[in-house]
FIVORO-937010 format. One record per residue (C-alpha): residue in three letters; x, y, z; residue number from 1. Coordinates in pm, 1 decimal. Example, Ala and Ser with C-alpha at 12.3 -4.5 7.8 and 13.67 -1.06 7.14 Angstrom:
! FIVORO-937010
('ala'; (1230.0; -450.0; 780.0); 1) ('ser'; (1367.0; -106.0; 714.0); 2) 
This chain:
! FIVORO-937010
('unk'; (5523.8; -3951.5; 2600.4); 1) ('unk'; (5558.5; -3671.9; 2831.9); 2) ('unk'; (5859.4; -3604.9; 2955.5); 3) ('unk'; (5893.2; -3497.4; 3351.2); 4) ('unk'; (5860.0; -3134.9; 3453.0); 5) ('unk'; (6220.2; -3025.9; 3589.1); 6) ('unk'; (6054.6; -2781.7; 3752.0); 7) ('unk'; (5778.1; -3019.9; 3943.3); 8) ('unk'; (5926.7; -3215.1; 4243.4); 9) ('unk'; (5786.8; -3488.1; 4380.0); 10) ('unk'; (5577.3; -3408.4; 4701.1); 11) ('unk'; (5775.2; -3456.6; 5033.3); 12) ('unk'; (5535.0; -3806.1; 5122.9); 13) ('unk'; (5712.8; -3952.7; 4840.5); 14) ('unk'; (5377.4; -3958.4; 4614.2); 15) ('unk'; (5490.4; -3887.1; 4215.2); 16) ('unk'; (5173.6; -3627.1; 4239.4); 17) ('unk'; (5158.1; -3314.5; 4437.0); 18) ('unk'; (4873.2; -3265.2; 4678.5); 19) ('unk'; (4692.5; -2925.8; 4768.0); 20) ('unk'; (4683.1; -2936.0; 5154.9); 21) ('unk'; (4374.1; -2702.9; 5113.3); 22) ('unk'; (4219.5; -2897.6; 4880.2); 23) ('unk'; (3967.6; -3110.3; 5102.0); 24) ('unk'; (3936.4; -3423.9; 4813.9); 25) ('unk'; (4371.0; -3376.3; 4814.1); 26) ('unk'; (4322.4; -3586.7; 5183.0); 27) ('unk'; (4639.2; -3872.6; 5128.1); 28) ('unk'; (4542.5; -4183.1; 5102.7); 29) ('unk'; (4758.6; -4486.0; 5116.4); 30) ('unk'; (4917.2; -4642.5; 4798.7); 31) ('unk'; (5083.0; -4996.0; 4685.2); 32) ('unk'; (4879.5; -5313.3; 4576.2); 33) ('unk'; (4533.4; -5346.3; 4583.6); 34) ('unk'; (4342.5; -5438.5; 4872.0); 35) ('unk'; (4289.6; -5832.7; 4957.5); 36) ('unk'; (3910.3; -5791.9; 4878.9); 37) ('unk'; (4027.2; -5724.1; 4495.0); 38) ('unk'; (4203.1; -5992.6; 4392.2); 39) ('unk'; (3873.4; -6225.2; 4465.7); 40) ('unk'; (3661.3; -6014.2; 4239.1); 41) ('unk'; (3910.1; -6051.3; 3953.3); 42) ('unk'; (3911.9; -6434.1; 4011.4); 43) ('unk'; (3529.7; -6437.9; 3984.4); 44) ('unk'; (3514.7; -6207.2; 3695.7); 45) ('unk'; (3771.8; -6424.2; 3497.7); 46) ('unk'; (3531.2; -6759.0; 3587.9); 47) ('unk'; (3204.3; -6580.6; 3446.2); 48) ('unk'; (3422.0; -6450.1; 3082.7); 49) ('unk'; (3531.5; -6849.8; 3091.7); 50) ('unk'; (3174.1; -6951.5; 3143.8); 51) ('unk'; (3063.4; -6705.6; 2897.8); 52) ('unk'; (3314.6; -6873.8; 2630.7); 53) ('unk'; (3195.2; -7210.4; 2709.6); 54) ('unk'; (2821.0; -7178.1; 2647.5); 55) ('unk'; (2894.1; -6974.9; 2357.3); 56) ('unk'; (3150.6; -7266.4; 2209.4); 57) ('unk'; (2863.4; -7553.5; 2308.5); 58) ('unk'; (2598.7; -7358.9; 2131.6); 59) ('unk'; (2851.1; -7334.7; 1810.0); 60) ('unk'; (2908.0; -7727.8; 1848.8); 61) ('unk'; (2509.1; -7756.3; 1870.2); 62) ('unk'; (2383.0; -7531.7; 1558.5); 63) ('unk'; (2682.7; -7727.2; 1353.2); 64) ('unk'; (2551.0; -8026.2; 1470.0); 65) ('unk'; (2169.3; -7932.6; 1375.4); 66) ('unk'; (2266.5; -7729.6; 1104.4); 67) ('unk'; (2241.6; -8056.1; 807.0); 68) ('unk'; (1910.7; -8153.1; 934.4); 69) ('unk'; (1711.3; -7811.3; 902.9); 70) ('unk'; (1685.9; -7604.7; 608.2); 71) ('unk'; (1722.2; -7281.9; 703.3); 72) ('unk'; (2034.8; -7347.7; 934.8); 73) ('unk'; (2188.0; -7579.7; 642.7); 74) ('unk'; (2153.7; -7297.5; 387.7); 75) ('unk'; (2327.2; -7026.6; 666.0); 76) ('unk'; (2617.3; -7279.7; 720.9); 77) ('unk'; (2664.7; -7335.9; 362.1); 78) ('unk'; (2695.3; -6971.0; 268.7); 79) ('unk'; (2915.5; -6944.1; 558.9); 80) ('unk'; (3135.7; -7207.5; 388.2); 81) ('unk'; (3140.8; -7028.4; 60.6); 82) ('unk'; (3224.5; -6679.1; 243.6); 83) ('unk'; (3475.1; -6490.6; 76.7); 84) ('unk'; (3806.7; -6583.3; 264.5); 85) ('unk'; (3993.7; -6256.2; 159.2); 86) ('unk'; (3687.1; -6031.5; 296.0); 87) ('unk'; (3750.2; -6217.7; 620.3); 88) ('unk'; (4104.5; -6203.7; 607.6); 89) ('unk'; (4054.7; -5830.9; 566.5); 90) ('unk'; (3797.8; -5791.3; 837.4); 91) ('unk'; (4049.6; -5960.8; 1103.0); 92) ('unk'; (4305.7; -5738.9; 999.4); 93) ('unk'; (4063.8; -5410.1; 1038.1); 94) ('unk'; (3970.4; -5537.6; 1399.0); 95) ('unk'; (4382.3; -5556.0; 1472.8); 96) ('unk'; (4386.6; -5184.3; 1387.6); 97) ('unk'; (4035.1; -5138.1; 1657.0); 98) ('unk'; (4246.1; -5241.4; 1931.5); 99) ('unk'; (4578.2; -5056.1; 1816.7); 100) ('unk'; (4327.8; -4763.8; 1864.6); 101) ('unk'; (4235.5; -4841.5; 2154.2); 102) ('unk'; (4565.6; -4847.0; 2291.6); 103) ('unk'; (4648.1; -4514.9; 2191.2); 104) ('unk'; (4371.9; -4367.3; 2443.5); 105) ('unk'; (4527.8; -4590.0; 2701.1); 106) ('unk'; (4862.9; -4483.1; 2675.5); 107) ('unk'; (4787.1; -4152.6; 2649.6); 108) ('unk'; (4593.0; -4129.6; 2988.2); 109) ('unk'; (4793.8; -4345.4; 3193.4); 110) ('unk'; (5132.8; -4116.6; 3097.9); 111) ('unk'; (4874.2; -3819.0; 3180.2); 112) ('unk'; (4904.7; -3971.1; 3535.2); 113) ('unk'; (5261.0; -4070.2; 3519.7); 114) ('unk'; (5242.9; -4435.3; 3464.4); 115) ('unk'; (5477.8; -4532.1; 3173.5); 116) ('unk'; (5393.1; -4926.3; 3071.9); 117) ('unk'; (5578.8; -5144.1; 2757.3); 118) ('unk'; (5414.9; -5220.4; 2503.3); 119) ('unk'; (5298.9; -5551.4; 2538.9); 120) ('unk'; (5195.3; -5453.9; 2896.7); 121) ('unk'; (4958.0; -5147.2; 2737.4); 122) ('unk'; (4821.2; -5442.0; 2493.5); 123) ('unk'; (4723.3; -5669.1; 2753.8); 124) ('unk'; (4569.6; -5479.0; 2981.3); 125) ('unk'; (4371.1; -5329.4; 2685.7); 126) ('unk'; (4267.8; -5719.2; 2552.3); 127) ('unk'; (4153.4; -5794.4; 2932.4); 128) ('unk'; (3930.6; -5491.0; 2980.5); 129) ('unk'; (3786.2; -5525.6; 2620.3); 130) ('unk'; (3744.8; -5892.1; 2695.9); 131) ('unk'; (3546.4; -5834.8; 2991.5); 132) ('unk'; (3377.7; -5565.8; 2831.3); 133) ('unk'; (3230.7; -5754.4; 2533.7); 134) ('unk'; (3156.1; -6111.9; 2717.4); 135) ('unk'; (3027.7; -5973.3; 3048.1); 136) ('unk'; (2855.1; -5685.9; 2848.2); 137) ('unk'; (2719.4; -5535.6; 3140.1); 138) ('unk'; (2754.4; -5132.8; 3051.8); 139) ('unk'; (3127.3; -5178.8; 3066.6); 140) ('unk'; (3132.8; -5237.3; 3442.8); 141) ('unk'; (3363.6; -5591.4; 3396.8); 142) ('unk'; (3662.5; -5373.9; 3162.4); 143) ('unk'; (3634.5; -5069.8; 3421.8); 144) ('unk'; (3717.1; -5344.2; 3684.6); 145) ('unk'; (3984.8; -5506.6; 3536.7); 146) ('unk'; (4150.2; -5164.6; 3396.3); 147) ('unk'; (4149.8; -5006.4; 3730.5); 148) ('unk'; (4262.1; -5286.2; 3926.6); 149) ('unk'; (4584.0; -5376.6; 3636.2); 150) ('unk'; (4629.3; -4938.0; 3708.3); 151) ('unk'; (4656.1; -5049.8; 4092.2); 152) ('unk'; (4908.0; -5311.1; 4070.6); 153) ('unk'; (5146.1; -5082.2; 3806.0); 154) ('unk'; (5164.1; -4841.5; 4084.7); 155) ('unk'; (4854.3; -4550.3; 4047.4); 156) ('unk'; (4657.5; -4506.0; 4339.5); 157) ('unk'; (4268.8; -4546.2; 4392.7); 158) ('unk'; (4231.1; -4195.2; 4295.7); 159) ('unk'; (4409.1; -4222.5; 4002.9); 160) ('unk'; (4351.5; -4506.6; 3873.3); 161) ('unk'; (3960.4; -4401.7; 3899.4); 162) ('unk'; (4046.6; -4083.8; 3737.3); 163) ('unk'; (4252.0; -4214.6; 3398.9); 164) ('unk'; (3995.7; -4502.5; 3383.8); 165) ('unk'; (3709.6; -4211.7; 3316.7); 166) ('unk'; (3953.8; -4056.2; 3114.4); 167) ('unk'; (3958.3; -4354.5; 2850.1); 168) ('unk'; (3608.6; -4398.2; 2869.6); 169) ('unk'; (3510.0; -4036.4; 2825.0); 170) ('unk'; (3757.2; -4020.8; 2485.3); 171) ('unk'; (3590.5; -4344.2; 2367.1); 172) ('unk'; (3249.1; -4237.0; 2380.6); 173) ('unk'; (3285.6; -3902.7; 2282.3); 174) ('unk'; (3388.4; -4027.3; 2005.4); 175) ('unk'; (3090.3; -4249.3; 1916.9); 176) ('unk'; (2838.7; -3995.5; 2028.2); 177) ('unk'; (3035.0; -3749.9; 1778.7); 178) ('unk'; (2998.0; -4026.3; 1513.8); 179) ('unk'; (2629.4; -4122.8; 1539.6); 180) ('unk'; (2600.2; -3712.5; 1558.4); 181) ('unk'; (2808.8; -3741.3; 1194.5); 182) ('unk'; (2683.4; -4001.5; 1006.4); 183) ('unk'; (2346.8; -3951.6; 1103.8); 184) ('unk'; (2359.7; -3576.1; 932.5); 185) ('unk'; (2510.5; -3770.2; 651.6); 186) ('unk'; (2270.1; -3966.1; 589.1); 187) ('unk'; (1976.6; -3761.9; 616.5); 188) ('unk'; (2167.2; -3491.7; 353.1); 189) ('unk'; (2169.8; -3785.6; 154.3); 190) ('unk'; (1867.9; -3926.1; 191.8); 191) ('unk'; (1941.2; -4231.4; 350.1); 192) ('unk'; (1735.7; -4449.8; 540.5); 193) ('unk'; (1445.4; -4302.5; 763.8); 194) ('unk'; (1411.1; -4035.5; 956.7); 195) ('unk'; (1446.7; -4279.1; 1293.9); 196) ('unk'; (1763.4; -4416.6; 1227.4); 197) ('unk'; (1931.1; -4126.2; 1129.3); 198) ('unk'; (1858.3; -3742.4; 1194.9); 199) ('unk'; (1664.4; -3892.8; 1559.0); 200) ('unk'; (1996.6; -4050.2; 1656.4); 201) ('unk'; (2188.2; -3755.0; 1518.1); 202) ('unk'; (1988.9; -3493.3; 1724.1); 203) ('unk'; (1940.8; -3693.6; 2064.0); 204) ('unk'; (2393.1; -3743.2; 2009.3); 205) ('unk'; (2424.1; -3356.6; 2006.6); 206) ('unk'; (2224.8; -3276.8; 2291.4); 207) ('unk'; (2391.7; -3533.4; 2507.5); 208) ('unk'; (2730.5; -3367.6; 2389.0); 209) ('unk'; (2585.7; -2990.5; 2434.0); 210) ('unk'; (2447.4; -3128.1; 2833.7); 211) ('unk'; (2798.9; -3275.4; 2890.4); 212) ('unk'; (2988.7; -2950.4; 2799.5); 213) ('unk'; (2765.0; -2733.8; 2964.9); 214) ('unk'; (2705.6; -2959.0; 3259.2); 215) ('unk'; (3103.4; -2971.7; 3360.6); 216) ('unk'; (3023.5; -2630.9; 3595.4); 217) ('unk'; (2743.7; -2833.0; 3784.0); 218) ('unk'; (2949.2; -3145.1; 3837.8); 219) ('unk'; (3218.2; -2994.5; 3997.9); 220) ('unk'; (2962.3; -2785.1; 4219.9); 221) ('unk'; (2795.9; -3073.8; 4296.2); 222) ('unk'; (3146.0; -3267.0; 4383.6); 223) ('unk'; (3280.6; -2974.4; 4610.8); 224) ('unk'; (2956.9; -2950.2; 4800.5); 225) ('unk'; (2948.7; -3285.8; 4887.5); 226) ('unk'; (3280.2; -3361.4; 4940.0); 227) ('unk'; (3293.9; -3163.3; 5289.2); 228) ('unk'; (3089.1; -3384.6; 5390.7); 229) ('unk'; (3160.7; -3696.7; 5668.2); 230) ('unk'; (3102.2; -4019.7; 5605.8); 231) ('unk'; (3148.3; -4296.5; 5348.7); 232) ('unk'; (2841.1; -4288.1; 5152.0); 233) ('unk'; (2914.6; -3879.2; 5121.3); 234) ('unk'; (3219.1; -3960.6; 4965.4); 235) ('unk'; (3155.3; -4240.8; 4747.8); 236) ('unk'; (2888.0; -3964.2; 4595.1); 237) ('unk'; (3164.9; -3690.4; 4569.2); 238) ('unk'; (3360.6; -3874.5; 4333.2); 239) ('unk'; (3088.9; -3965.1; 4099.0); 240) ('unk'; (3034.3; -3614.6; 3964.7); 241) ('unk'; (3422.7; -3559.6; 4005.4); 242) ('unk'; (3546.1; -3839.1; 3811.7); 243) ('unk'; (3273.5; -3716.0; 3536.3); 244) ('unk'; (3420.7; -3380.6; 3512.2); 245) ('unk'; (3762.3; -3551.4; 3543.4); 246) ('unk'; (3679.6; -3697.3; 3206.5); 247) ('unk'; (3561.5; -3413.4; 3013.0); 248) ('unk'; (3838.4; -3190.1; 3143.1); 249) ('unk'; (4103.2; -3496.0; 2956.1); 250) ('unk'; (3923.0; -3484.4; 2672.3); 251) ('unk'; (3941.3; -3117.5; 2656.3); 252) ('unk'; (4266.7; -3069.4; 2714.8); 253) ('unk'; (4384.0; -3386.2; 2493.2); 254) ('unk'; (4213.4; -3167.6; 2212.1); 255) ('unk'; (4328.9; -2822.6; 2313.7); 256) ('unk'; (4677.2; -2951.6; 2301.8); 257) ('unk'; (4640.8; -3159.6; 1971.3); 258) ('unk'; (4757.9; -3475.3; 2094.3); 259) ('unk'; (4695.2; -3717.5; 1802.3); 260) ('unk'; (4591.6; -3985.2; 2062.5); 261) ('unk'; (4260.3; -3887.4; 2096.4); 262) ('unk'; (4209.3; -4004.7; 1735.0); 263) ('unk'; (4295.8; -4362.7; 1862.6); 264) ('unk'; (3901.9; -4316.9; 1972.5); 265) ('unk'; (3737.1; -4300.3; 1631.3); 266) ('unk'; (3980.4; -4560.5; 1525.5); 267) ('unk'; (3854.1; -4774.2; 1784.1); 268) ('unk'; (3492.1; -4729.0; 1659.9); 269) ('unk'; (3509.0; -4697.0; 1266.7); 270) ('unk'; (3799.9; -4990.0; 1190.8); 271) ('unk'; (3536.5; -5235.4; 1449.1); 272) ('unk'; (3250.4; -5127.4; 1201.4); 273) ('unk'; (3465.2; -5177.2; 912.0); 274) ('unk'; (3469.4; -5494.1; 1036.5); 275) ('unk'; (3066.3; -5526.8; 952.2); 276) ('unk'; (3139.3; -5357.3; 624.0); 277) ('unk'; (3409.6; -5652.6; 516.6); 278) ('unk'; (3170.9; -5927.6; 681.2); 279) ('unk'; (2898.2; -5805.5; 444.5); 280) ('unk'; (3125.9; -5802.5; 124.1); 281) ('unk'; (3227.0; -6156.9; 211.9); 282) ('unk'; (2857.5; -6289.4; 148.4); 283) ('unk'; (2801.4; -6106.6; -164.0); 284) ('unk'; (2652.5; -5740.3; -58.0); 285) ('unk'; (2796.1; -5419.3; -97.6); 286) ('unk'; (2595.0; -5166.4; 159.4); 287) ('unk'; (2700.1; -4790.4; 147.2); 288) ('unk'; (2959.4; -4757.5; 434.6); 289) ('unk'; (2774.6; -4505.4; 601.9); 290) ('unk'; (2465.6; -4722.6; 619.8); 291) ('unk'; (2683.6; -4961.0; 765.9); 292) ('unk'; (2843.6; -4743.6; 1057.8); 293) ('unk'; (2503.6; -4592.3; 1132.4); 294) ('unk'; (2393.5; -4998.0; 1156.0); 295) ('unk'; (2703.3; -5063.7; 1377.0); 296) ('unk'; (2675.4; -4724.9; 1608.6); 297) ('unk'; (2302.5; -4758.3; 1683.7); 298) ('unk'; (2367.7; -5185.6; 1744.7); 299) ('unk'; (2635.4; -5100.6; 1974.5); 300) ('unk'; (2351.3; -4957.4; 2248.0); 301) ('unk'; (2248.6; -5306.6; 2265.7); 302) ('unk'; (2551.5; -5379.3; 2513.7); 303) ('unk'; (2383.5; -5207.5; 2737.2); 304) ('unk'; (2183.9; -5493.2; 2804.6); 305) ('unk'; (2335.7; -5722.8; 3008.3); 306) ('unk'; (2330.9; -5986.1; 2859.1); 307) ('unk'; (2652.5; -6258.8; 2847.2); 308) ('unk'; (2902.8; -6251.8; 2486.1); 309) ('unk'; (2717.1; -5952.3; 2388.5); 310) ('unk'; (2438.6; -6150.4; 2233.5); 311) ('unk'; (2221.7; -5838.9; 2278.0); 312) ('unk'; (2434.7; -5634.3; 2015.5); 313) ('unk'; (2396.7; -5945.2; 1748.3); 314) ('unk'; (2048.6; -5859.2; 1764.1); 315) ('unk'; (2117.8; -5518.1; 1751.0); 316) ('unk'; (2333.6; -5495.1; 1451.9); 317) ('unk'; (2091.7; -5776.9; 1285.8); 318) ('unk'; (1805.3; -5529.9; 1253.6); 319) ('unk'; (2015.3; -5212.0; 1209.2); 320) ('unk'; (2114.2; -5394.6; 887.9); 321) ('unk'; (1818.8; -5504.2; 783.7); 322) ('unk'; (1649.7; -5146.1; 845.6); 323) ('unk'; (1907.7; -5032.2; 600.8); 324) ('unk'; (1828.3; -5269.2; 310.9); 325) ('unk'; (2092.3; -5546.1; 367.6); 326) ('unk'; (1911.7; -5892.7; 295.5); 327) ('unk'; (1804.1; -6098.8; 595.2); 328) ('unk'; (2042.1; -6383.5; 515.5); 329) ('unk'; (2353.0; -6157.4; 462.4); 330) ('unk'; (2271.4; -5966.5; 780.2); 331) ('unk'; (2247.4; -6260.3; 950.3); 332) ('unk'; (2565.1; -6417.5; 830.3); 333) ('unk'; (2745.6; -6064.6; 872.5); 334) ('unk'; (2641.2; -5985.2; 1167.1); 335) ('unk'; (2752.4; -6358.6; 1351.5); 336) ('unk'; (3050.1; -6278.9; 1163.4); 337) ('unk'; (3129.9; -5949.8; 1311.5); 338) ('unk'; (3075.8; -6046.5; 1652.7); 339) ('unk'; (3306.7; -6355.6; 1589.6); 340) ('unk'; (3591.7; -6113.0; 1491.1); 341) ('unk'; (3558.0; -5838.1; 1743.4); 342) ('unk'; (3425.5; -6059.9; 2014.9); 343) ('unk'; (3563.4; -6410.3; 2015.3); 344) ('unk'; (3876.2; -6423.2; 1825.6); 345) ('unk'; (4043.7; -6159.5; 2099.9); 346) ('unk'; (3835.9; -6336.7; 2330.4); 347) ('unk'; (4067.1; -6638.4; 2430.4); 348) ('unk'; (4394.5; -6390.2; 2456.7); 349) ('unk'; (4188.1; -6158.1; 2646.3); 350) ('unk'; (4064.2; -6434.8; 2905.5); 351) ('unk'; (4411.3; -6536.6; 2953.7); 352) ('unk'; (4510.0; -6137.0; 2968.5); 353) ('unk'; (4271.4; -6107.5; 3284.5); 354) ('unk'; (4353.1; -6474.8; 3410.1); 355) ('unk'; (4728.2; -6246.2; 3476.6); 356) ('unk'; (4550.9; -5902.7; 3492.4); 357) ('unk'; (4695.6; -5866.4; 3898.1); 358) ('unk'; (5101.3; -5946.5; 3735.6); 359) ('unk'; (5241.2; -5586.7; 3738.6); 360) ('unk'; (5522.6; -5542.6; 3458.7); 361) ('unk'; (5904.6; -5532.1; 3596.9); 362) ('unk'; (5861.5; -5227.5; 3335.8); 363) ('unk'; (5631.0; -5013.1; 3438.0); 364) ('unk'; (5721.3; -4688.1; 3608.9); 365) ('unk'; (5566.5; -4408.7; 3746.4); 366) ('unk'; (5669.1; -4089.6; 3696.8); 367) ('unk'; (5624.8; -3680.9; 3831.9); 368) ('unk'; (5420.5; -3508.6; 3558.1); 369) ('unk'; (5319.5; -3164.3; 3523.3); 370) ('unk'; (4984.4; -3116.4; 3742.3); 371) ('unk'; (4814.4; -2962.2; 3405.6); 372) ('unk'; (4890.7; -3324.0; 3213.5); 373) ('unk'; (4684.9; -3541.3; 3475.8); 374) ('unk'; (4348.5; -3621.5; 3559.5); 375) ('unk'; (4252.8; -3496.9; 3854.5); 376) ('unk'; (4070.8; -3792.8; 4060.2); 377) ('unk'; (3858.2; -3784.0; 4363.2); 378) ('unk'; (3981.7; -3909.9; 4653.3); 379) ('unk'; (3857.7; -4270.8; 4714.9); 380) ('unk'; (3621.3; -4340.6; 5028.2); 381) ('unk'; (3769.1; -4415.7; 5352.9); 382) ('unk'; (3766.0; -4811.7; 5424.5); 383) 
């Protein structure tokens, strides 16, 4: 944790952050609980993850139900009954140590902004944003909701809560861009699958990281020539490019200084695939872990797709596997397996995490920090 500057004081509106009067996105904005028209779009997010659960739980009940009367459903459900128990045991386990990661990026960025949270507070504001994440899977929008609006009631402002928001997300996928840049190398050294799924996904992964670093010059050009500008809509487009170059500045500077929470964002990614790995070894293959991340990184741009529980990334991983020589009925079985793990088990604690997402912790505190350990947010759009 950071400890507060002795030298920083507090700015003389009371604000835990000090603001550059000359700075034109430094304008102050008012702080305390969220607006009235939040709370509403919580509520209706929470109804669509319980939806979600429900059609997911009938369509269990109705495969189950089908499964004795057609051949190839009663040959899946038997090899699901013979499944290795201590494979699964181990692959619940490994998805434990996901989440632990991802609570180490979302520690780290909210003390980066001064917010200090317990434990068990960090945890479930992690389990509702990754809950509305997987089940909404709608490009993350449902988690970025819920994260910025539990940063809200804790005490951050808008700005701020925008700004360590981008900060997780830019760690997190850094991370799996740097991976699918990794294994894909790996793979095509060792000859490995084709050329498609591995030195393709490799090379398009570096660019995007080469256009990000070099592209942090023309986002904040692009934020401080539109920030002088009036009106709502001229703001709201400010702080897109800002809170982009908000998050590659964190990640640099989480890496300059060493901070060992950054590596909560590969554990995040490669304990989640481990769970594929574990899933496969409890039906009776034994796929090369690299084939299997590659698999799991290139599935995961299925949750793109917005469709509801993520089904889009159970297709996704289905043919990664297969593409890498895991047999149809193992990738099959592994694949339902994985998502059951990393999506459903956390999914009822996570549902009940955002049914209480708007309960700030007695806890929580926010702190002065030095300006250099922050992000530094745009300043949210006028109402």
């Amino acid at each position: 944790m950071f400890p507060p500057d002795p030298n920083q004081r507090p700015s003389q509106t009371g604000h835990p952050f000090p603001r550059d009067p000359s700075d034109p996105a430094s304008i102050e904005e008012p702080s305390g609980p969220p607006t009235h028209d939040e709370a509403p779009a919580i509520r209706g997010l929470f109804k669509r993850v319980v939806i979600g659960i429900g059609v997911m739980l009938v369509l269990i009940v109705v495969v189950r139900l089908l499964a004795p009367h057609v051949g190839f459903l009663n040959e899946t459900w038997q090899k699901v009954r013979t499944g290795d128990p201590v494979w699964l045991i181990v692959a619940v386990v490994l998805e434990g140590f996901s989440f632990a990661g991802y609570v180490l990026v979302f520690n780290a960025t909210a003390r980066r902004a001064g917010l200090r949270l317990p434990r068990f507070t960090s945890w479930r504001i992690v389990l509702a944003g990754v809950a509305a994440t997987r089940l909404l899977a709608t490009a993350g929008a449902g988690g970025i909701a819920s994260t910025t609006f539990a940063l809200r009631r804790h005490g951050l402002d808008a700005r701020h809560a925008a700004a360590t928001v981008a900060a997780q997300i830019a760690i997190i996928y850094v991370w799996f861009i740097l991976l699918i840049a990794v294994t894909g190398l790996a793979l095509f050294v060792a000859g490995h699958g084709h050329n498609a799924i591995t030195i393709v996904p490799a090379g398009i992964a570096v660019l995007i990281l080469v256009v990000a670093g070099l592209g942090r010059p023309l986002l904040r050009r692009l934020a401080d020539s539109t920030s002088e500008r009036e009106g709502r809509v001229a703001r709201v487009l400010a702080s897109i490019p800002a809170t982009l170059d908000d998050g590659v500045h964190t990640v640099s500077t989480v890496v300059r200084e060493r901070d060992p929470a950054i590596l909560g964002g590969a554990l995040w990614w490669l304990a989640d695939a481990a769970v594929l790995w574990a899933a496969c070894h409890a039906f009776g293959a034994s796929p090369n872990m690299l084939d299997i991340c590659m698999a799991y990184l290139i599935g995961q741009v299925a949750n793109l797709l917005p469709i509801p529980g993520g089904l889009g990334v159970e297709a996704g991983l289905l043919g990664m596997l297969v593409a890498f020589g895991v047999p149809g009925g193992v990738a099959i079985l592994a694949s339902l397996t994985q998502r059951l793990v990393s999506t459903w088990l956390p999914a009822l604690p996570g549902a009940v995490a955002l049914a209480a997402i708007g309960r700030p912790s007695p806890d929580a505190e926010v702190v002065p920090v030095d300006d250099d350990h922050r992000p530094h947010g745009p300043s949210p759009a006028p109402a």
